[in-house]
C-alpha positions in Angstrom: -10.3 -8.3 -7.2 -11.3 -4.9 -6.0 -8.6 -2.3 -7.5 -7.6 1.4 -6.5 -9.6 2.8 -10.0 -13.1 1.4 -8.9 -12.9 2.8 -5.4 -15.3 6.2 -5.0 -13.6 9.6 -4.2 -15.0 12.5 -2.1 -14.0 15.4 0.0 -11.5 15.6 2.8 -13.4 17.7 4.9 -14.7 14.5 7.1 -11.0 13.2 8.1 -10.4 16.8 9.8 -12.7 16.2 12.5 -12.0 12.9 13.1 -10.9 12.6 16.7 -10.5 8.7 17.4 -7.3 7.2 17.4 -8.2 4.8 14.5 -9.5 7.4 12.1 -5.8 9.3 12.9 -4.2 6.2 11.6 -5.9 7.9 8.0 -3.3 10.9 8.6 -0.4 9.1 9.0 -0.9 6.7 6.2 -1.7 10.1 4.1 1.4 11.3 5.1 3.2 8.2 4.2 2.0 8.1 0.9 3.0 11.7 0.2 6.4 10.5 1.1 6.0 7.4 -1.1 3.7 8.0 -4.4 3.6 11.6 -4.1 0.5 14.0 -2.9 -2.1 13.7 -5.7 -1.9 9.4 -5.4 -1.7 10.0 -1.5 -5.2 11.9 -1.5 -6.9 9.3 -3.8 -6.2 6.7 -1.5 -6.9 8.3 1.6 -9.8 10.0 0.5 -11.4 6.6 -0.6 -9.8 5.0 2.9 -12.0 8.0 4.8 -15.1 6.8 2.4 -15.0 3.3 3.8 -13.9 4.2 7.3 -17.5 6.6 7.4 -19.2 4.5 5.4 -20.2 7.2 3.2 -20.9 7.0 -0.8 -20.7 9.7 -3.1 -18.8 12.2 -4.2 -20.0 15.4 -2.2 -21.1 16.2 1.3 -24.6 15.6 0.4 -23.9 12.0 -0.5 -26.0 9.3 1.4 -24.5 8.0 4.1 -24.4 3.9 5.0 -26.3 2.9 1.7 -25.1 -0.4 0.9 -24.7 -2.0 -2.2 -27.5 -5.1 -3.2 -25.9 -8.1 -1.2 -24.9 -10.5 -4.0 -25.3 -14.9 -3.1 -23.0 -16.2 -0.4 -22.5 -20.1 0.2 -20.5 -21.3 2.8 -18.9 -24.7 2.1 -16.4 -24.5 4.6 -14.0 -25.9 2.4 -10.4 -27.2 3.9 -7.2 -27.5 2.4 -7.0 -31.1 0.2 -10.6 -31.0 -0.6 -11.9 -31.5 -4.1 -14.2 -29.6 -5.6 -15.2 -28.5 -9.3 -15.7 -24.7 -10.8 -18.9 -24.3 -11.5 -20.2 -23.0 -14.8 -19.8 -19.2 -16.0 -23.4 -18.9 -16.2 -23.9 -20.7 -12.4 -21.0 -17.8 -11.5 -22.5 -14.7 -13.3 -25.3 -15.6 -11.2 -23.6 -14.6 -7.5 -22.7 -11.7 -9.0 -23.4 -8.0 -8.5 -23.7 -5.4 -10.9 -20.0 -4.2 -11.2 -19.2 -8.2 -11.7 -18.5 -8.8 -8.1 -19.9 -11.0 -5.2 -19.2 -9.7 -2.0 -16.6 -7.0 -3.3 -14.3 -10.0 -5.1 -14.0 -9.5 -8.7 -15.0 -12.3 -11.2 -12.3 -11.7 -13.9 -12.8 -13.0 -17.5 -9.6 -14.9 -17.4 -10.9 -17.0 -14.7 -13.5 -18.6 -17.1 -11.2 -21.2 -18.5 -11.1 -23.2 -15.1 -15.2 -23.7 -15.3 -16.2 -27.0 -15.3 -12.7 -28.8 -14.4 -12.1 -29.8 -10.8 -9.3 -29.1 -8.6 -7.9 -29.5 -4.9 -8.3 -26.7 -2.6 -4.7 -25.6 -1.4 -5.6 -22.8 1.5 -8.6 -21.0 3.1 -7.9 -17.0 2.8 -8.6 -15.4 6.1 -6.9 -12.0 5.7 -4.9 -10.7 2.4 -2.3 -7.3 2.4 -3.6 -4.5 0.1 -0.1 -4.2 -1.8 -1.7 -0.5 -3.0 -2.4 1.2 0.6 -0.6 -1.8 3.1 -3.8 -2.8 5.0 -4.4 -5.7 6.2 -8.5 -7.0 4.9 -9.9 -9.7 6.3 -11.6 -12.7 3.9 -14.6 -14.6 4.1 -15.7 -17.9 2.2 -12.9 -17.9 -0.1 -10.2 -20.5 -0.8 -7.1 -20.8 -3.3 -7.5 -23.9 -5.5 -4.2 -26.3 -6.0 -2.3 -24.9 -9.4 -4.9 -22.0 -10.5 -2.7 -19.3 -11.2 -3.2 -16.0 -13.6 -0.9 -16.7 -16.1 -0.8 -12.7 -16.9 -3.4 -13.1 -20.4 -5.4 -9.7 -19.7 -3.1 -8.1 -17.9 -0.3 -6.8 -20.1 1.2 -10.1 -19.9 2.6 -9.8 -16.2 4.1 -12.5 -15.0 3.9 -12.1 -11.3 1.9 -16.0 -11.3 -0.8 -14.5 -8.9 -3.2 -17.1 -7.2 -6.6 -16.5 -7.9 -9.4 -16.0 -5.7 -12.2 -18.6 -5.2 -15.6 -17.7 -3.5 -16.8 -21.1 -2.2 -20.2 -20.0 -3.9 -18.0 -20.2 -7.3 -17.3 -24.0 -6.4 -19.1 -27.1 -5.6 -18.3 -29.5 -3.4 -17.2 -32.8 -5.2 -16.9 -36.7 -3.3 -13.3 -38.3 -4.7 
């Protein structure tokens, strides 16, 4: 998944003349993380918060603004919990994938690969997920968490926090029992 360190950074200037009430929700989460993780982490995420919130890219004024990133394959299988359905292959998954290894900004991570091929139950549809980093809430499309698929920490200093992966339903196929 998407992480703090691949997010852009840019100016401040823009959140200063925000006048809408949602944009001032940026200044009080700043000042909350200034409280929290301390004013250089607090600008880092609020800066890149004030990116997406403008839709801006860059990292200067003279950045272009609302340039989207290539959209990257999307299948909707409208999977439900209980279904069965297999991973598909790496090479079918490298496939849906952008350039930075992502399809629609979920992360296709390495460890994942070791599930291709095998088949599994789906155990929930993801509608919305809590950024543990900033505390916003993100709302989820097309993606399910499968029945026993869980990082076993291999990649990532060996945590053991037994994290649920994430599943675009273009990653998976549909499979009759």
């Amino acid at each position: 998944m998407s992480s703090d360190k691949k997010m852009c950074h840019g100016q401040f200037g823009g959140l200063m003349g925000c006048s809408q009430a949602g944009h001032l929700n940026l200044v009080r989460k700043f000042l909350w993380h200034v409280k929290t993780n301390g004013l250089r982490r607090a600008f880092g995420l609020t800066v890149s918060k004030a990116r997406r919130v403008f839709n801006m890219k860059g990292k200067n004024k003279s950045s272009v603004i609302g340039q989207k990133e290539p959209s990257t394959y999307d299948e909707v299988l409208n999977l439900e919990p209980g279904e069965l359905v297999e991973v598909k292959s790496e090479e079918e998954i490298l496939v849906t994938l952008n350039q930075k290894g992502a399809n629609k900004g979920l992360y296709w991570m390495p460890v994942m690969r070791k599930f291709c091929g095998r088949r599994f139950k789906v155990f929930k549809r993801l509608e919305r997920i809590l950024l543990e980093s900033t505390g916003e809430y993100r709302k989820v499309k097309n993606t399910v968490l499968l029945e026993g698929v869980m990082c076993d920490g291999q990649g990532f200093y060996g945590c053991d926090r037994s994290c649920f992966h994430f599943w675009r339903e273009a990653w998976l196929r549909r499979v009759e029992e």
